[in-house]
N, C-alpha and C positions, 0 to 999 in steps of 0.2 A: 464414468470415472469422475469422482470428486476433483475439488479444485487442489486438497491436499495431494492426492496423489498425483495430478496433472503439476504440480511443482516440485514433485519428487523425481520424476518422467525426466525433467529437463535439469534435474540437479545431475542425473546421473549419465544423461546424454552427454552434455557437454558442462562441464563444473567448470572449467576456470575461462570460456571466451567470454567477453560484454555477454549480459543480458539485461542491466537495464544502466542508458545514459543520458544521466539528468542536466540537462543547461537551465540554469536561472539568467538569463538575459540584464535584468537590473541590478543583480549582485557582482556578475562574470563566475559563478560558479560554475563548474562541470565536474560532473563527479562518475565515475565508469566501476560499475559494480556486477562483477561475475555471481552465476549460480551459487558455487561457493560462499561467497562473503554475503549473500543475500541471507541464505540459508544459516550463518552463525546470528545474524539479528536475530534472525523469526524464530530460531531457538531461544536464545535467551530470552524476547519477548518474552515469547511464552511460558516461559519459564517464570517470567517476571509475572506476566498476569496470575498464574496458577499458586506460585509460592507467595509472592509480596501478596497481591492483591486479594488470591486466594476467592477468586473466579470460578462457579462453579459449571461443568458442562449444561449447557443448555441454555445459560445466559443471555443476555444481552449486553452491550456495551458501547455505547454513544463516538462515534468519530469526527470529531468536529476539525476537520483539518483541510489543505486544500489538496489538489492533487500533487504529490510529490511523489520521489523514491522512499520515505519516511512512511508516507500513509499505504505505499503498499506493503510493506511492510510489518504494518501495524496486521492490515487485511487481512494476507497470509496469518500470522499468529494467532489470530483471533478463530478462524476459520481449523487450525492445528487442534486450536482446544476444545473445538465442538464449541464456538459461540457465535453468536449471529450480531452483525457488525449495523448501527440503526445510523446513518447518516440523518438525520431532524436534528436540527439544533437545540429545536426549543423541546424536544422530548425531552423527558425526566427519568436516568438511569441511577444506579447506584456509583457506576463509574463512569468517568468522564475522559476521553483523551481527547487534549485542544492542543493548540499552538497557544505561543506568548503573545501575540498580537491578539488575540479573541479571549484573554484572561476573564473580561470583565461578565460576558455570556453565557460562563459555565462554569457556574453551580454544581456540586458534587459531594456526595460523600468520599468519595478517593478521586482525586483530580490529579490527572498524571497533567506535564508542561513539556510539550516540545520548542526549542529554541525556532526549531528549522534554520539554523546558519550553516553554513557551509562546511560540511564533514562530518555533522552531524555534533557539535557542538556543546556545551550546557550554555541556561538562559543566562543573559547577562538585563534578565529584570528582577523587581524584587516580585515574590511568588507569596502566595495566599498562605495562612500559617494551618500547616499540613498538609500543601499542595506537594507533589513531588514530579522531580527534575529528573525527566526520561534518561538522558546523558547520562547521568551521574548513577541515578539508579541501576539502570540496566546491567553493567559492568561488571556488578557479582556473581551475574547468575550464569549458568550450566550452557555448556556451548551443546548440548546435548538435548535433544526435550523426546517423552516417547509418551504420548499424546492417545489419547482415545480413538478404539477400531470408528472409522466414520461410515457411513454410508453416503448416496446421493440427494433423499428426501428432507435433510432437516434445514429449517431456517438459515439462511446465510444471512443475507440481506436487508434493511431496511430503508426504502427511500422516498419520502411520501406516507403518501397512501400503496404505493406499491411492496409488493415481498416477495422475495425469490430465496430458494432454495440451492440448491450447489446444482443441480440438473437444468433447472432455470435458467439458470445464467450461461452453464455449458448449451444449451439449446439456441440461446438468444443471440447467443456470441461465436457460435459456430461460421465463420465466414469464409465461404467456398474459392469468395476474390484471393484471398491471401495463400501465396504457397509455401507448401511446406519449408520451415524454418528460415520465413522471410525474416528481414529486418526492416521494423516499418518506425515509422517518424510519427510523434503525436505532439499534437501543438492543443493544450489546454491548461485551466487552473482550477475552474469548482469539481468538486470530489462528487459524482452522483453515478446513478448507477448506471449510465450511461457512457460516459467516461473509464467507468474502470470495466467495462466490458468491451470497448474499443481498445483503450489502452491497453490493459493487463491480461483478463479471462483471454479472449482471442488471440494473444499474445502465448499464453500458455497451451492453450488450442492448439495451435500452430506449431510449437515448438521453437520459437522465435524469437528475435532480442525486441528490443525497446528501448527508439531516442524518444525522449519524455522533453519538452520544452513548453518553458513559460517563462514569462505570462502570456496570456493569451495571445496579445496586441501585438503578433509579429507580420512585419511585412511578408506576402509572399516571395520575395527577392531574399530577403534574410533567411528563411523556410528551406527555401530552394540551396541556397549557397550549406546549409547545416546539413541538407541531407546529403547532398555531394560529398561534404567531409568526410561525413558518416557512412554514407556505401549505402544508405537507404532509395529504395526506388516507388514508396509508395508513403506519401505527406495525408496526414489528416487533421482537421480542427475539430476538436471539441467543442 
């Protein structure tokens, strides 16, 4: 099973409990976002990619972001349209998705700008002329997307020197520890392909939610007390 379809699996198992709860620790954000409301983003996304950016299947496309609710997001969409997602910063794509804080790193012929503030926000910097502002953009488009038949063999991935495929990742992230539609706690912030197979793939794996906290730097007393909140019985760091 692909990654698309393993988030279609859990759209339609359970659509409206948490499946992913994001705390930002330095902001106080927390933001609790069900199957449902994931799934109107990574439409539109894609939508966005396909119609604005006009992205074509087999692609690639640079994510230069850290780990959030945001960049899975992006994942998912990108993964919808049949494109393979290249986390290298310093690679050279035709399209770029960064944050506003790493403006100055990436270079693009279409540079999309996520804020990353809280609720998903538009930037409150000034943006490169032709850059455009995820927020603001996304809004018009199709809460609806119907995306290319996928298989499991094509590029997903790029991290490094490494490459994974949609079967890859489901192989690698396959974890026997985790039970069925556990709810597990992840403590991390750089976006690699590690991270988003603890956090995310294996998350979808499982059929399972996801507390997302960052930044890294948290005490294990602080960790412990969030997952108690949260009804998590299994803490991991990235």
């Amino acid at each position: 099973m692909n990654l698309v379809d393993l988030f279609a699996q859990r759209l339609k198992m359970d659509p409206s409990g948490p499946l992913i709860t994001y705390y930002d620790t330095d902001t106080g954000e927390r933001i609790e976002l069900s199957a449902t409301s994931l799934a109107n983003w990574i439409n539109k996304t894609a939508n966005f990619l396909t119609d604005e950016l006009a992205v074509d299947e087999g692609a690639t496309i640079q994510l230069n972001l850290p780990l959030h609710w945001q960049s899975v997001i992006w994942l998912q969409a990108a993964w919808a349209c049949g494109l393979a997602v290249d986390l290298e910063t310093h690679a050279q794509h035709s399209v770029v998705i960064t944050s506003q804080a790493d403006l100055a790193s990436a270079p693009a012929d279409e540079l999309v700008v996520l804020s990353l503030r809280p609720l998903g926000l538009p930037c409150d910097v000034d943006l490169p002329v032709g850059a455009l502002d995820f927020a603001t953009s996304v809004r018009t488009h199709g809460d609806y997307f119907a995306g290319p038949s996928l298989g499991t063999d094509r590029l997903a991935l790029v991290d490094g020197q490494e490459e994974f495929t949609d079967i890859d990742l489901v192989t690698a992230w396959t974890d026997t520890m985790r039970e069925d539609h556990e709810r597990v706690l992840f403590c991390g912030t750089d976006l690699t392909a590690a991270s988003i197979g603890q956090a995310w793939v294996a998350t979808l794996i499982n059929q399972g939610s996801l507390v997302l906290v960052c930044p890294s730097d948290q005490s294990q007393e602080r960790l412990t007390d969030l997952a108690r909140q949260e009804g998590t019985r299994t803490i991991i760091r990235g």
